[in-house]
C-alpha positions, 0 to 999 in steps of 0.5 A: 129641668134641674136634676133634682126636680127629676128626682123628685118627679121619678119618686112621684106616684102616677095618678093611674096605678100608684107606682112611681117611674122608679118602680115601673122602672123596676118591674120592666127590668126585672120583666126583661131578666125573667125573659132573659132568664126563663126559670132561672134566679134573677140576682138582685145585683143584677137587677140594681145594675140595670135599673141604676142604668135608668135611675138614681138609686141608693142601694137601700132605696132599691132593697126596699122598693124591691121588697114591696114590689115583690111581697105576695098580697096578704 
């Protein structure tokens, strides 16, 4: 599979819930530091540092996703 059509599968929302396998990739990072890390910050860069490990992602990208990932429900 070319790396391109990855990308686009990665960004693709999963019939089940919504979320995209960028975002679940995400959330079980940011999931593993907040064990690793009981109570403490999670430093965004940190958490970039991981996910990137996993998936192509811009910085911008990433700040979005993140930011409504994490935004309390209204």
């Amino acid at each position: 599979m070319s790396h391109r059509r990855e990308d686009e599968l990665d960004r693709m929302p999963d019939v089940r819930d919504g979320l995209t396998r960028v975002e679940r990739v995400i959330l079980w990072q940011l999931s593993l530091l907040e064990k690793e890390r009981p109570g403490r910050h999670i430093p965004t860069a940190q958490l970039y540092g991981r996910v990137v490990e996993h998936v192509d992602l811009s910085v911008p990208e990433f700040q979005r996703l993140l930011a409504r990932l994490v935004k309390p429900n209204a």
